[in-house]
Predicted model as a PDB file, atoms N, CA, C, CB and O in Angstrom, pLDDT in the B-factor column:
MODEL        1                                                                  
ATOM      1  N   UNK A   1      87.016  92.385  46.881  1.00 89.00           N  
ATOM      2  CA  UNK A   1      86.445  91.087  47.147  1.00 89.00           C  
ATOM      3  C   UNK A   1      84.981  91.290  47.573  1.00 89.00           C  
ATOM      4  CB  UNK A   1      87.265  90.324  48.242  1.00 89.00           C  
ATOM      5  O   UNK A   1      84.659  92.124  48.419  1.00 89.00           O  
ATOM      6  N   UNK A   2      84.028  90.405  46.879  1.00 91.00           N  
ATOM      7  CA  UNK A   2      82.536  90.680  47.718  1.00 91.00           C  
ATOM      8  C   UNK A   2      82.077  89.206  48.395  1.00 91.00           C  
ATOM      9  CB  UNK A   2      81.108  91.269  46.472  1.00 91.00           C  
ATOM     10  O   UNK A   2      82.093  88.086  47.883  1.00 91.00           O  
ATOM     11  N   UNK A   3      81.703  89.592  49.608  1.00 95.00           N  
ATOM     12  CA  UNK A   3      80.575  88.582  50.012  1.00 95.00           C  
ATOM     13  C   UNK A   3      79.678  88.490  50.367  1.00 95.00           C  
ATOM     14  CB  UNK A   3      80.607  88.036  50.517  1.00 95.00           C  
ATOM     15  O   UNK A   3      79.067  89.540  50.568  1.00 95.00           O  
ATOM     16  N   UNK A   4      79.136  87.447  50.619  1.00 96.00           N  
ATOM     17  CA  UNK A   4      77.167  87.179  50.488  1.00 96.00           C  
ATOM     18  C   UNK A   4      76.979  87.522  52.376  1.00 96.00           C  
ATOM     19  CB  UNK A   4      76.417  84.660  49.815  1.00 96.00           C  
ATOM     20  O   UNK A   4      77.333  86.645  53.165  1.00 96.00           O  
ATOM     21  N   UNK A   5      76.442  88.764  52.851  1.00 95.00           N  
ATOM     22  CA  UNK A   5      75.664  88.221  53.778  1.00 95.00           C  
ATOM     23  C   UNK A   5      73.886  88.636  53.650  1.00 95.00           C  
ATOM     24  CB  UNK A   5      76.367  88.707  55.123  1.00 95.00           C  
ATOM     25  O   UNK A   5      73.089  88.982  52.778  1.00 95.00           O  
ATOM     26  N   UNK A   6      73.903  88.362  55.015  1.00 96.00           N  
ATOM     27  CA  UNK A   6      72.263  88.196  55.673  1.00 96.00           C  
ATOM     28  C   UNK A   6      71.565  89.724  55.120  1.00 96.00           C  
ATOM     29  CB  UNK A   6      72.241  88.072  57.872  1.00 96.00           C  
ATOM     30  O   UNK A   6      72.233  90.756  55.063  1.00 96.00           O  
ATOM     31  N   UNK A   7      70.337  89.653  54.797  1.00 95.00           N  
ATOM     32  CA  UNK A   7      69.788  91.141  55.058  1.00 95.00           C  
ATOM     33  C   UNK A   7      70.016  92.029  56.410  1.00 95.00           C  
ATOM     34  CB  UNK A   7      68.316  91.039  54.959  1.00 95.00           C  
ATOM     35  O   UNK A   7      70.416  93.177  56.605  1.00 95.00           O  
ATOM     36  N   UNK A   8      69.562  90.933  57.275  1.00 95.00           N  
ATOM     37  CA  UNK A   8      69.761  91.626  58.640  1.00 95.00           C  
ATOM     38  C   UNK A   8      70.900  92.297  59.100  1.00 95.00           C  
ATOM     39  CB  UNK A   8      69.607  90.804  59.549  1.00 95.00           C  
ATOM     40  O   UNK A   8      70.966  93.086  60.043  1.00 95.00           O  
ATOM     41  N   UNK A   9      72.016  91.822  58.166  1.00 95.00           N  
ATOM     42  CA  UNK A   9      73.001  91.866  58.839  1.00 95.00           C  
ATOM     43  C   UNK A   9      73.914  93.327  58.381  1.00 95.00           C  
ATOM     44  CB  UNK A   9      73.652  90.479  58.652  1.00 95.00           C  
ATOM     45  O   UNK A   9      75.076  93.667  58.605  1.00 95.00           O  
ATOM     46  N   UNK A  10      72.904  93.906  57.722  1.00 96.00           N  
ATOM     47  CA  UNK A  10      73.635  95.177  56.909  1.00 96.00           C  
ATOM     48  C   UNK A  10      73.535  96.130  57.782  1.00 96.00           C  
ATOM     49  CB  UNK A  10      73.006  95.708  55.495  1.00 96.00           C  
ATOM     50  O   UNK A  10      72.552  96.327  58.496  1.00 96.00           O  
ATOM     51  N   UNK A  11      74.944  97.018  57.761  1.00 96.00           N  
ATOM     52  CA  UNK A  11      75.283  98.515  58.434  1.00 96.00           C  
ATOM     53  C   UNK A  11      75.928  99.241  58.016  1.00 96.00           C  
ATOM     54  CB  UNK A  11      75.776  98.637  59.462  1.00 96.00           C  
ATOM     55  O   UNK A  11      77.005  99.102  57.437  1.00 96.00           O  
ATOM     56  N   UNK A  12      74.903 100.804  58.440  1.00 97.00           N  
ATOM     57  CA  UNK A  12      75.219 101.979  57.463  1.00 97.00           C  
ATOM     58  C   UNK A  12      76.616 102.065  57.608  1.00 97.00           C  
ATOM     59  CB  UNK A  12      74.495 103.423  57.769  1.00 97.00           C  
ATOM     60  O   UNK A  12      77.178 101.666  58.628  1.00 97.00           O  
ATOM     61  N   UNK A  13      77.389 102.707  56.368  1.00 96.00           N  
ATOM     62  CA  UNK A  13      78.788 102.547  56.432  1.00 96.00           C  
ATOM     63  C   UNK A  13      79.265 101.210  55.043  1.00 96.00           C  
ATOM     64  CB  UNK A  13      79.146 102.029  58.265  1.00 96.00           C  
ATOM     65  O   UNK A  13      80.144 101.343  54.193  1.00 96.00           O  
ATOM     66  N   UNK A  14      78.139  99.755  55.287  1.00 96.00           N  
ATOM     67  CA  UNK A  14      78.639  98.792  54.455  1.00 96.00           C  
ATOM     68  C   UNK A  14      78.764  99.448  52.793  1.00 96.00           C  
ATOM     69  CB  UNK A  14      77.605  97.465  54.619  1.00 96.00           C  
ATOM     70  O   UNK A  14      78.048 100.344  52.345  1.00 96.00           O  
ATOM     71  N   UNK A  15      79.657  98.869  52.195  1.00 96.00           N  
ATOM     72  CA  UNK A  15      79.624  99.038  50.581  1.00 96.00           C  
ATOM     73  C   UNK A  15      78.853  97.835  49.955  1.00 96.00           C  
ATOM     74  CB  UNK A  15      81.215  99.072  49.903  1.00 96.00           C  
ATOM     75  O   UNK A  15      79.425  96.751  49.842  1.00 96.00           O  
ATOM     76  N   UNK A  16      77.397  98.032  49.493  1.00 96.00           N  
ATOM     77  CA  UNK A  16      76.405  97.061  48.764  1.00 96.00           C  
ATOM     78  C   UNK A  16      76.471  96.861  47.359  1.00 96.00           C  
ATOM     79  CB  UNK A  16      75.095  97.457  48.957  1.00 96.00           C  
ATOM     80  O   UNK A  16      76.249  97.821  46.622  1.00 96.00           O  
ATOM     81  N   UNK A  17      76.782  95.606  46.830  1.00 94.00           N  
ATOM     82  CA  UNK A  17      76.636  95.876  45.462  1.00 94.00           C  
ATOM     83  C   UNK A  17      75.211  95.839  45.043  1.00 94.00           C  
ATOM     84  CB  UNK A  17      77.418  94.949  44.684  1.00 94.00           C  
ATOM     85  O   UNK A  17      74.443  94.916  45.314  1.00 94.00           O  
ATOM     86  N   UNK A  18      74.917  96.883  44.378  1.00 89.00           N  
ATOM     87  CA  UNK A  18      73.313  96.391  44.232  1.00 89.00           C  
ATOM     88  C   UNK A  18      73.022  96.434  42.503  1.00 89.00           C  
ATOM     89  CB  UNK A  18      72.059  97.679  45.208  1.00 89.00           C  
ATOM     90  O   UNK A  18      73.565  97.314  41.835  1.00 89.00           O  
ATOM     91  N   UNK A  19      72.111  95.398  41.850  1.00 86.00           N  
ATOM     92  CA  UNK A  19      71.635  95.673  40.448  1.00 86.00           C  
ATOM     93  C   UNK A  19      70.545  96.445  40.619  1.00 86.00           C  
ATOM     94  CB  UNK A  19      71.297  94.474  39.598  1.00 86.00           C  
ATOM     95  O   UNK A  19      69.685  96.429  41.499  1.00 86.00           O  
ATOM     96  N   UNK A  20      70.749  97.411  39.261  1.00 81.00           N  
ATOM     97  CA  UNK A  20      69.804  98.066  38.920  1.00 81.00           C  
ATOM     98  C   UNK A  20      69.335  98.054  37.582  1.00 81.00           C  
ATOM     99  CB  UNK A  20      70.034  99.089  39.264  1.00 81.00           C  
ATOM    100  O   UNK A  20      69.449  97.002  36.952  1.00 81.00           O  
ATOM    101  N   UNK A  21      68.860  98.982  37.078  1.00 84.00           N  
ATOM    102  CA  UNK A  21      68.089  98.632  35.910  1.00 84.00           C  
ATOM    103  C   UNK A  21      69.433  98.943  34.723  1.00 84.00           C  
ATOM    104  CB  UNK A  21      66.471  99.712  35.755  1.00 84.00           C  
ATOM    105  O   UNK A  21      69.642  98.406  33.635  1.00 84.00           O  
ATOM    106  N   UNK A  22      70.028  99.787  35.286  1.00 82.00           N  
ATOM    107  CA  UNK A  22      71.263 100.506  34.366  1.00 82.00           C  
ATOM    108  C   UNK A  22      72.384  99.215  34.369  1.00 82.00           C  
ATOM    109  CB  UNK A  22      72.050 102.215  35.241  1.00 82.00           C  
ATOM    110  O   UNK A  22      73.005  98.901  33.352  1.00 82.00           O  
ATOM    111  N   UNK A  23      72.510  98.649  35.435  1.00 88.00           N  
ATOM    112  CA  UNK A  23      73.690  97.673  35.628  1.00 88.00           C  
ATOM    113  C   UNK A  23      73.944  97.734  36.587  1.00 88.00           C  
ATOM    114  CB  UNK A  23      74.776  97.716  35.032  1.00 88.00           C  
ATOM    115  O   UNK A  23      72.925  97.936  37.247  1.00 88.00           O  
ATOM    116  N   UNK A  24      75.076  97.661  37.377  1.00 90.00           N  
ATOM    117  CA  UNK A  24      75.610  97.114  39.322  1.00 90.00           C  
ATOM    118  C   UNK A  24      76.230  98.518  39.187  1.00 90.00           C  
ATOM    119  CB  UNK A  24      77.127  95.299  39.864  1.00 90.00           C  
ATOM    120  O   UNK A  24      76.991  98.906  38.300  1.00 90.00           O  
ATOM    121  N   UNK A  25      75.654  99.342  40.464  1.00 90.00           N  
ATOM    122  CA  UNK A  25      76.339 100.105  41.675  1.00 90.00           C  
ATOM    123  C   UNK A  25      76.667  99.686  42.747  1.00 90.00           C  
ATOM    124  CB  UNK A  25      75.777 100.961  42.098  1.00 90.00           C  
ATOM    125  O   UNK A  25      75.873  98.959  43.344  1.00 90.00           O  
ATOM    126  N   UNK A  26      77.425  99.877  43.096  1.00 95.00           N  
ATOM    127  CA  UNK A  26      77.768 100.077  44.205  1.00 95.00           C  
ATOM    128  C   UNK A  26      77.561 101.202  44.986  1.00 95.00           C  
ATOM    129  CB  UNK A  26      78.711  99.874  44.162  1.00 95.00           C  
ATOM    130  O   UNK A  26      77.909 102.342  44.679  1.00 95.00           O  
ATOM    131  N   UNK A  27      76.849 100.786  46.252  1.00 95.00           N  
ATOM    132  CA  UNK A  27      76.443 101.676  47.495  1.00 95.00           C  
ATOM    133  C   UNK A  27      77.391 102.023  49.101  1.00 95.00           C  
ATOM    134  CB  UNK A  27      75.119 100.927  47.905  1.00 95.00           C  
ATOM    135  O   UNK A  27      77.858 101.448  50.084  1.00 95.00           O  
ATOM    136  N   UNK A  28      77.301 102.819  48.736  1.00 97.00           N  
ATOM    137  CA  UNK A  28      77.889 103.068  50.285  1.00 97.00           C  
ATOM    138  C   UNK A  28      76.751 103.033  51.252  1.00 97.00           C  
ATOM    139  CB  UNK A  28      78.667 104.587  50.490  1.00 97.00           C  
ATOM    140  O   UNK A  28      76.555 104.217  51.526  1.00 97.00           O  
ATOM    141  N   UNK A  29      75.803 102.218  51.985  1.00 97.00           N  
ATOM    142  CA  UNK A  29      74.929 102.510  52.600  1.00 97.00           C  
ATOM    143  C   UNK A  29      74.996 103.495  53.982  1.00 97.00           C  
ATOM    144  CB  UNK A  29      74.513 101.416  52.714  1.00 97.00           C  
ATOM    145  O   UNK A  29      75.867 103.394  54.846  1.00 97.00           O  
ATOM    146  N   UNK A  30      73.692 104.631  53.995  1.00 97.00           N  
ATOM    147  CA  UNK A  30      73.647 105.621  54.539  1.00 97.00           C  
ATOM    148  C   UNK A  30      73.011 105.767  55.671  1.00 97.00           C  
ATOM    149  CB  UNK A  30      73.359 106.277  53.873  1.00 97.00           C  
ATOM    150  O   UNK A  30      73.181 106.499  56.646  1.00 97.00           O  
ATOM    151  N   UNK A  31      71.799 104.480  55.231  1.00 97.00           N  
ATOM    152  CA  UNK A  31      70.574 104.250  56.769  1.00 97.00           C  
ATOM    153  C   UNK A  31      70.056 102.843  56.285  1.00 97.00           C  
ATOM    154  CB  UNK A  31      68.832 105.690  56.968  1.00 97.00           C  
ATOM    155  O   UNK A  31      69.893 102.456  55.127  1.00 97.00           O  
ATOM    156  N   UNK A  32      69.829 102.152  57.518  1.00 97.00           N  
ATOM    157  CA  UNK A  32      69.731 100.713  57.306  1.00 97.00           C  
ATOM    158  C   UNK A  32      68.299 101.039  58.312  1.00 97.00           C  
ATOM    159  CB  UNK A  32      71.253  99.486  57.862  1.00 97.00           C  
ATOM    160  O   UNK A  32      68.584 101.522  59.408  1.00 97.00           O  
ATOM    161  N   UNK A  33      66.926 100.837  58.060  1.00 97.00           N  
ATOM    162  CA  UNK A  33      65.984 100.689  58.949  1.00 97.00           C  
ATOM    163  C   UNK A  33      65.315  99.024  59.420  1.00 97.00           C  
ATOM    164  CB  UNK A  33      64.989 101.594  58.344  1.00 97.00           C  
ATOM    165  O   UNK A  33      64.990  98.280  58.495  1.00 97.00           O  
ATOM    166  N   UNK A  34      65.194  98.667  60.485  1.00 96.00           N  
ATOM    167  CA  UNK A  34      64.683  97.241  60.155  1.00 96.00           C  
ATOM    168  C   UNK A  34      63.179  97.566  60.016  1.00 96.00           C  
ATOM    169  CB  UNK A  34      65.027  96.007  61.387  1.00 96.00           C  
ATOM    170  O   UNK A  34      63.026  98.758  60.281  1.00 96.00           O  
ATOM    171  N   UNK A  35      62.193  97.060  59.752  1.00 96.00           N  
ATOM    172  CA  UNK A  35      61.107  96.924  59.186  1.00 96.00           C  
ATOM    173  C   UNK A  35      60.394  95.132  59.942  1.00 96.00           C  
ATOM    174  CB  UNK A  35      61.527  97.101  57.377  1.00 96.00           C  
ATOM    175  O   UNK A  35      61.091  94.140  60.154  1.00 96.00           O  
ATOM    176  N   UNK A  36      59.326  95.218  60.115  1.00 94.00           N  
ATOM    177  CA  UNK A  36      58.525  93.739  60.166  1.00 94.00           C  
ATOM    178  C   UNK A  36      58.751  92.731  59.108  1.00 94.00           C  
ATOM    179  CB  UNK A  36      57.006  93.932  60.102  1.00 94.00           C  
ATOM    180  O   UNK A  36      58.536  91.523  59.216  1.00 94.00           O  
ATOM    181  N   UNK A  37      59.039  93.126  58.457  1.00 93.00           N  
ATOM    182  CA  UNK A  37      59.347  92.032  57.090  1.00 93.00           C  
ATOM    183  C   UNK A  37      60.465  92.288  56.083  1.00 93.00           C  
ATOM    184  CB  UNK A  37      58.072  91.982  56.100  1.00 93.00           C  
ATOM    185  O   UNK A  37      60.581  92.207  54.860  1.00 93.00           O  
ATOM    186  N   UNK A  38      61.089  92.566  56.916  1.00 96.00           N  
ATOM    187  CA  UNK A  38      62.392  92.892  56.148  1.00 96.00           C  
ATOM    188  C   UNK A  38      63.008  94.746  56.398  1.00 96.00           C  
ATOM    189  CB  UNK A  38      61.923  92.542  54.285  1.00 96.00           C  
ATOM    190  O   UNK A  38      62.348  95.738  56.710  1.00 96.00           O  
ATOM    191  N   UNK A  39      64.564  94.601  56.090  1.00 96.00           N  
ATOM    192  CA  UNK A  39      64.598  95.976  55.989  1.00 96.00           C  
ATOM    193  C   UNK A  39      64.767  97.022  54.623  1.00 96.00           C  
ATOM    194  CB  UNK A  39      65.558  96.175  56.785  1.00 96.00           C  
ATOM    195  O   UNK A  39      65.022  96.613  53.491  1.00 96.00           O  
ATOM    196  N   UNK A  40      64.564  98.467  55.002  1.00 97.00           N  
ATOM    197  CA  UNK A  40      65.007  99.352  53.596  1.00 97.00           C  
ATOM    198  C   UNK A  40      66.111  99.946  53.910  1.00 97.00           C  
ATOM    199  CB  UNK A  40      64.013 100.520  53.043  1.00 97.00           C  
ATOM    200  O   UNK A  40      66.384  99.947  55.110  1.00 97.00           O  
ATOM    201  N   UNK A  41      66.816 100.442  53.212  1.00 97.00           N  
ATOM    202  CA  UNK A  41      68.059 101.077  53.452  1.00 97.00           C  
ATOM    203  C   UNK A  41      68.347 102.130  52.336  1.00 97.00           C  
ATOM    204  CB  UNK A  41      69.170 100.020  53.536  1.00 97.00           C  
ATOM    205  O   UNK A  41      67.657 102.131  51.317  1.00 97.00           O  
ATOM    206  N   UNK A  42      69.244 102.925  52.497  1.00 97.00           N  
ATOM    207  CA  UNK A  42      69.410 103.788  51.212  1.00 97.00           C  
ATOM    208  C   UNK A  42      70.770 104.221  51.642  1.00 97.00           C  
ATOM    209  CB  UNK A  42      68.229 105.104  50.893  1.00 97.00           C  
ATOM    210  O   UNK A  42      71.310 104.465  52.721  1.00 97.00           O  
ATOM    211  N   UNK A  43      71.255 104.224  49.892  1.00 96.00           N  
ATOM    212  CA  UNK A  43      73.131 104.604  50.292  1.00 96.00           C  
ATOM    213  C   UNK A  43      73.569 105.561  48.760  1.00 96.00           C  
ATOM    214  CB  UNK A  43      74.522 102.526  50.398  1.00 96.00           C  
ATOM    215  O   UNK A  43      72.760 106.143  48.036  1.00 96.00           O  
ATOM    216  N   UNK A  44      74.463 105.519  48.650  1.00 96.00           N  
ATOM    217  CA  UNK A  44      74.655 106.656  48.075  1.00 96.00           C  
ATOM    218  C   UNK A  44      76.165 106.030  46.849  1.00 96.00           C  
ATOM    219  CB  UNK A  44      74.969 108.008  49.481  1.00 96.00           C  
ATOM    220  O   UNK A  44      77.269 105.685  47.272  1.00 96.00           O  
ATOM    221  N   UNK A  45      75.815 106.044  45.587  1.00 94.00           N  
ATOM    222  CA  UNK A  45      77.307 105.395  44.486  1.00 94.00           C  
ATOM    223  C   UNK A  45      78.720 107.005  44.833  1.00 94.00           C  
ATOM    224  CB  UNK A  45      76.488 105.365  41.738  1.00 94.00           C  
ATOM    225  O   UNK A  45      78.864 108.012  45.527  1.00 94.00           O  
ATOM    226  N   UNK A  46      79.540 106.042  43.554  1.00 93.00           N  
ATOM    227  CA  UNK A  46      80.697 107.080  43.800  1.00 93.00           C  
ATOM    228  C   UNK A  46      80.334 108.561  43.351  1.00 93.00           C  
ATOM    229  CB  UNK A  46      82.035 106.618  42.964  1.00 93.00           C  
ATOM    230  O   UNK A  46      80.993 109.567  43.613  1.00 93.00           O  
ATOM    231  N   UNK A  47      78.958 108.480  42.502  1.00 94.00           N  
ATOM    232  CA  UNK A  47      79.076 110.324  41.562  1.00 94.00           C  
ATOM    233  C   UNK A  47      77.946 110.951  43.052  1.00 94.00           C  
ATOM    234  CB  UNK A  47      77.809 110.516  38.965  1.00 94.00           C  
ATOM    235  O   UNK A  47      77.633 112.141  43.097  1.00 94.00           O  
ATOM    236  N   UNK A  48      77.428 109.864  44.234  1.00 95.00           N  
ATOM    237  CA  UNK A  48      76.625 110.813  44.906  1.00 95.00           C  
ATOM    238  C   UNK A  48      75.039 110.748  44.397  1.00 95.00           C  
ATOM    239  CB  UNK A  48      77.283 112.247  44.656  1.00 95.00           C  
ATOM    240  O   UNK A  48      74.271 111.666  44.685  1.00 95.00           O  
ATOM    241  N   UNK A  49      74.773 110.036  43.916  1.00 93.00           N  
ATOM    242  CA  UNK A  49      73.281 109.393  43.604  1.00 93.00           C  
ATOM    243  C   UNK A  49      72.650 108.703  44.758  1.00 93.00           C  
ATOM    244  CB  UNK A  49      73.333 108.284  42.440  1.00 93.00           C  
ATOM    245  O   UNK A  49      73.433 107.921  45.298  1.00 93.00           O  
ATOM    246  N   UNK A  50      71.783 108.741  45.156  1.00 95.00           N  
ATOM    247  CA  UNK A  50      71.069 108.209  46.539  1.00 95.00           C  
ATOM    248  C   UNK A  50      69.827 107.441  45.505  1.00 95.00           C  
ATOM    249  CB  UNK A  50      70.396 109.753  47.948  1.00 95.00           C  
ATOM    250  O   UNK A  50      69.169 107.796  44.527  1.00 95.00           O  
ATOM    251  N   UNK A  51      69.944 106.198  46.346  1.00 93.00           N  
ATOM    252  CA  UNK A  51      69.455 105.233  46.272  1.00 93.00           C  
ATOM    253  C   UNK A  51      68.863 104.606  47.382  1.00 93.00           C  
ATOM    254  CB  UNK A  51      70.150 104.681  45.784  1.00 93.00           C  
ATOM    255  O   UNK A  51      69.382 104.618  48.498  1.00 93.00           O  
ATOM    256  N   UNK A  52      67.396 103.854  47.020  1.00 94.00           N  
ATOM    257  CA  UNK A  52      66.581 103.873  48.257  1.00 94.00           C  
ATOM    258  C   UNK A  52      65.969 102.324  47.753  1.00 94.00           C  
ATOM    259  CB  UNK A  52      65.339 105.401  48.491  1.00 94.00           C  
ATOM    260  O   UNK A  52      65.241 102.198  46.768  1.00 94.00           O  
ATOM    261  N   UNK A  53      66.431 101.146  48.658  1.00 94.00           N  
ATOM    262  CA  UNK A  53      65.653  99.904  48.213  1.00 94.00           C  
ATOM    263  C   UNK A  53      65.160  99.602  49.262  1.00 94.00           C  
ATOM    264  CB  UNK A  53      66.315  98.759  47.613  1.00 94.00           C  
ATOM    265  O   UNK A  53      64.720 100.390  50.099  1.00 94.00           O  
ATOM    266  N   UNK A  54      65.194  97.850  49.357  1.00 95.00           N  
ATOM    267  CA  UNK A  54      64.799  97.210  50.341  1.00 95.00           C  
ATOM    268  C   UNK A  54      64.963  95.087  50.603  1.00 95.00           C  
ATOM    269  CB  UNK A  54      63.367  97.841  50.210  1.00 95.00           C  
ATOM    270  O   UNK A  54      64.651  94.259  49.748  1.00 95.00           O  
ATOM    271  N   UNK A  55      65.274  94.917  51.384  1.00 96.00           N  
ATOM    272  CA  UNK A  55      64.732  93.794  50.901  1.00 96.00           C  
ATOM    273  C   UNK A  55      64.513  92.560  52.731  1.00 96.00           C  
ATOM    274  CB  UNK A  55      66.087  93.184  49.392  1.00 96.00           C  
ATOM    275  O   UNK A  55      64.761  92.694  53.930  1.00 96.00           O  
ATOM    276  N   UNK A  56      63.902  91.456  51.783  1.00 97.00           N  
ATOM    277  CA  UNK A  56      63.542  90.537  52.925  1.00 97.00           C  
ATOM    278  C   UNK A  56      64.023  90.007  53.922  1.00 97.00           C  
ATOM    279  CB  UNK A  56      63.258  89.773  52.667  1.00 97.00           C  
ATOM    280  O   UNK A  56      65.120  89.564  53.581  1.00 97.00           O  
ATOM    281  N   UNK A  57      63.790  89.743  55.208  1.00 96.00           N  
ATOM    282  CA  UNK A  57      64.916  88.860  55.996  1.00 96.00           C  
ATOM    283  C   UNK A  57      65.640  87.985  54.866  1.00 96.00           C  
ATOM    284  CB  UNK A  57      64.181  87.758  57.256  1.00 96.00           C  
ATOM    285  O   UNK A  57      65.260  87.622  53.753  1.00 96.00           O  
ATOM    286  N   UNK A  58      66.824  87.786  55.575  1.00 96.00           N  
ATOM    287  CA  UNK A  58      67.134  85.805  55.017  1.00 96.00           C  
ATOM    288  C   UNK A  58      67.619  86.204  53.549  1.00 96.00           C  
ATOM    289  CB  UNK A  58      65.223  84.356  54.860  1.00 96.00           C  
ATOM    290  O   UNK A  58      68.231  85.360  52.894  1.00 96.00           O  
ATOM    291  N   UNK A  59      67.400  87.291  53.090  1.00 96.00           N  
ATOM    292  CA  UNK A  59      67.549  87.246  51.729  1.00 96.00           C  
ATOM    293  C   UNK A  59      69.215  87.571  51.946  1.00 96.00           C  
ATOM    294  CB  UNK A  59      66.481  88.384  50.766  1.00 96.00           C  
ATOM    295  O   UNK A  59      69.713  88.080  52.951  1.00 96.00           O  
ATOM    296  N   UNK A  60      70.009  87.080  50.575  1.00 95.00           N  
ATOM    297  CA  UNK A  60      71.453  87.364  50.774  1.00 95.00           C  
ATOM    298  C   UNK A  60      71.866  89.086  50.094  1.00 95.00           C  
ATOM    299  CB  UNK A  60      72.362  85.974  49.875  1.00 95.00           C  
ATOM    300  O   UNK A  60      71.367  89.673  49.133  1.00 95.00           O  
ATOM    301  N   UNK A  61      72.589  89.372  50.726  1.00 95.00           N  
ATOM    302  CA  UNK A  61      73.050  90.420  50.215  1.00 95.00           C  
ATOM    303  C   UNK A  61      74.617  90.721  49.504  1.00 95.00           C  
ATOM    304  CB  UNK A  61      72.808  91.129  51.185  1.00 95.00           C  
ATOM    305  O   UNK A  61      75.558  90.535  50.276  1.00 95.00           O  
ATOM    306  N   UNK A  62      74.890  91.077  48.388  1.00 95.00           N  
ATOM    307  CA  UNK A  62      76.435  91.052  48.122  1.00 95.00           C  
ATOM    308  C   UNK A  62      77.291  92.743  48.435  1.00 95.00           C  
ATOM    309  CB  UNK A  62      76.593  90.538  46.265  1.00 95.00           C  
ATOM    310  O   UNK A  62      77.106  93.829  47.884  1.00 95.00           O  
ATOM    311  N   UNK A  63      78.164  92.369  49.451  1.00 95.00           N  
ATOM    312  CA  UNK A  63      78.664  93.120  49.964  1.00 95.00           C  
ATOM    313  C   UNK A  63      80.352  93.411  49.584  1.00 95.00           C  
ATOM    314  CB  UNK A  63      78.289  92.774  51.114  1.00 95.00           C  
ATOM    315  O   UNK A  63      81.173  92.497  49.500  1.00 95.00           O  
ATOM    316  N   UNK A  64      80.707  95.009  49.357  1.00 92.00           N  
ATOM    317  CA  UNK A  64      82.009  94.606  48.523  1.00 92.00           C  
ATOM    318  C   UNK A  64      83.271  94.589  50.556  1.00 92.00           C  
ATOM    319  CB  UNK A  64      82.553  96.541  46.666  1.00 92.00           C  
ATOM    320  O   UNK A  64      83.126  95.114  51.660  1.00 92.00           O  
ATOM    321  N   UNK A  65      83.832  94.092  50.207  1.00 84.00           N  
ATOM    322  CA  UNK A  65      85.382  94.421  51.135  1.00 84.00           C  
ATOM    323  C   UNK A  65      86.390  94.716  50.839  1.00 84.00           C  
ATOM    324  CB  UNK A  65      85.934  93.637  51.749  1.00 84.00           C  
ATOM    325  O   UNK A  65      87.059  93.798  50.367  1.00 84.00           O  
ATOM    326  N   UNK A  66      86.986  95.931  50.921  1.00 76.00           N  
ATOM    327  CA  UNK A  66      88.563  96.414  50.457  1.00 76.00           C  
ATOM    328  C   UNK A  66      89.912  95.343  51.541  1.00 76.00           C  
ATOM    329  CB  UNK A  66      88.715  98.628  50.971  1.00 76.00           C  
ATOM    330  O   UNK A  66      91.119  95.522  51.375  1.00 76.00           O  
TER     331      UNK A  66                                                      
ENDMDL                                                                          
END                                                                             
């Protein structure tokens, strides 16, 4: 099941669905930093690829839940 939260509201540990250029991974996020204008975070798919984005307050994020 996924749901929409807050940017703010992400912690390392969450599973992120994120698009990319290839299509949707899914992240295990690894480090969540907050930032002045938003935060970056970087997490890691199932083969172990690290991934490094970011994004704005307020912005929604889709998050998976087992």
């Amino acid at each position: 099941m996924t749901i929409d939260v807050l940017a703010e509201d992400l912690q390392p540990g969450d599973l992120l669905e994120l698009s990319t250029q290839s299509g949707t991974e899914v992240l295990r996020l690894t480090h969540v930093e907050r930032r002045t204008h938003g935060i970056k975070f970087m997490g890691r798919n199932d083969q172990g690829v690290l991934y490094s984005s970011g994004m704005k307050y307020g912005q929604l994020a889709r998050c998976v839940r087992l």
